[in-house]
N, C-alpha and C positions, 0 to 999 in steps of 0.2 A: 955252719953252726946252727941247731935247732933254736926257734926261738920256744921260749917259755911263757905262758901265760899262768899268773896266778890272778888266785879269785880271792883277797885279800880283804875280811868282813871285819870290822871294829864293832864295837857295843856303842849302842846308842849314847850313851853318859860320852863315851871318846870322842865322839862324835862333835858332838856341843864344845863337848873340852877345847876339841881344833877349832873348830867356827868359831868361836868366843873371843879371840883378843884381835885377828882380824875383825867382826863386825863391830865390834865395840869401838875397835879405835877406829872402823868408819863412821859410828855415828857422831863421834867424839869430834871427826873432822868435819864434816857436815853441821853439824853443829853450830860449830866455832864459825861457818862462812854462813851458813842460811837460819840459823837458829834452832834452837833447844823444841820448841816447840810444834816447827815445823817437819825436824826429822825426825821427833818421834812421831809423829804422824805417817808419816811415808815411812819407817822402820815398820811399825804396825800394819802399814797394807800390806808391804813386800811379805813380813811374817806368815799374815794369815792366808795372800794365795801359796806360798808355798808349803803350809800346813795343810791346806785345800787339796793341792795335788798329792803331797804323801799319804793324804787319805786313799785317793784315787790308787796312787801307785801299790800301797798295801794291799786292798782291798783285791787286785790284781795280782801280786805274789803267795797270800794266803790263799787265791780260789774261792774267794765268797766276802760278803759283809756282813753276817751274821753277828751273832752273840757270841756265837761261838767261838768264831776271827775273832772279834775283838780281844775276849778275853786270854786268845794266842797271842796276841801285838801285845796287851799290858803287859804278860809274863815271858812272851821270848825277846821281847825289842826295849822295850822302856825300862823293864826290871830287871832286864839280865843280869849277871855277876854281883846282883846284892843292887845294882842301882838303886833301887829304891824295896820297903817293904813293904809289902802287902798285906792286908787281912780282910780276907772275902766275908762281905757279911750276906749276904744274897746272889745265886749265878743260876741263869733258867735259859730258857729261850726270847726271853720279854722283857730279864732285868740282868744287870749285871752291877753290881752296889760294891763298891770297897774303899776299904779307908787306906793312906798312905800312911804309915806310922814313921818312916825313914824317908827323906830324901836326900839320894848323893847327889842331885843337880844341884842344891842348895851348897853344900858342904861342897862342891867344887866353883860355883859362884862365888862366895864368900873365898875360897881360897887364895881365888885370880883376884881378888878387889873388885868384883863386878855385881855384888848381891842388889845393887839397886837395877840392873839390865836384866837381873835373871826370870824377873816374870816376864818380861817381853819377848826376850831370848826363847824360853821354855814352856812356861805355864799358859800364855796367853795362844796358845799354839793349840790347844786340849780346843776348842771350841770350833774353832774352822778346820779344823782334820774329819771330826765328825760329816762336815759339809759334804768331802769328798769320802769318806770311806761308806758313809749313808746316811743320807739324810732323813730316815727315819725312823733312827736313831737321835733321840735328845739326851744331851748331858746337861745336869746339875750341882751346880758345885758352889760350896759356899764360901768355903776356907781352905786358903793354901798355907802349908809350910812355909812356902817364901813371903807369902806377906805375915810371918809372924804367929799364924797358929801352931797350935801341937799337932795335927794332924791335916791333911785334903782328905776331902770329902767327893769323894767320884760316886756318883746317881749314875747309869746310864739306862736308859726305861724306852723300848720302843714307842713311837707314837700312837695315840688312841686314831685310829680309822676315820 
């Protein structure tokens, strides 16, 4: 019998969707033995090296780190299928500026009972991905959807030399 290999790719939004009640109810149990305090601590390092490396690993599947990349990873990986909407307000080689007007990470947080996990889960992720996709690249951001704005605010502005 042949065997078969499929190359079986979800959207990022699914993504989280799966990881989301398994980590949750790890920290939840963690928690309850070591305290509230301490795993969110250790939830936030594990997050941001593994943000760190899918910076690394993107930045190696797209073929570069550019502005260019990136602005491929907002709009084929993070935004896919409506994930979130976008509206570019500036895109060059130096800047890549846009507002989030939608996000389904929220509206699927909120769906699971987990909106207070989903900026650690999601949002808190945008800042150490950068580390690994390129660090000469800074992002600025001052309001997210999930803590209750109307809109994120994503700056991304390479660094001054």
């Amino acid at each position: 019998m042949k065997k078969t290999s499929y190359d079986v790719r979800i959207t990022h939004l699914k993504c989280r969707e799966i990881q989301a009640p398994i980590v949750s109810s790890l920290i939840q149990g963690f928690a309850e033995e070591i305290g509230s305090d301490k795993t969110i601590e250790v939830a936030k390092k594990v997050i941001r090296k593994d943000a760190t490396e899918s910076g690394k690993k993107l930045a190696q599947e797209y073929s570069g780190n550019s502005m260019s990349e990136l602005s491929k990873i907002v709009k084929e990986v993070w935004a896919k299928d409506g994930a979130m909407k976008i509206q570019i307000i500036r895109e060059n080689d130096n800047e890549l500026f846009f507002d989030v007007t939608y996000c389904g990470y929220v509206q699927m947080y909120e769906k699971m009972g987990l909106k207070e996990l989903g900026f650690i889960l999601s949002c808190s992720r945008d800042f150490p991905f950068m580390e690994g996709f390129n660090p000469e690249i800074e992002l600025s951001r001052a309001k997210t959807i999930m803590e209750g704005a109307g809109y994120c605010d994503f700056r991304y502005k390479k660094k001054e030399a």
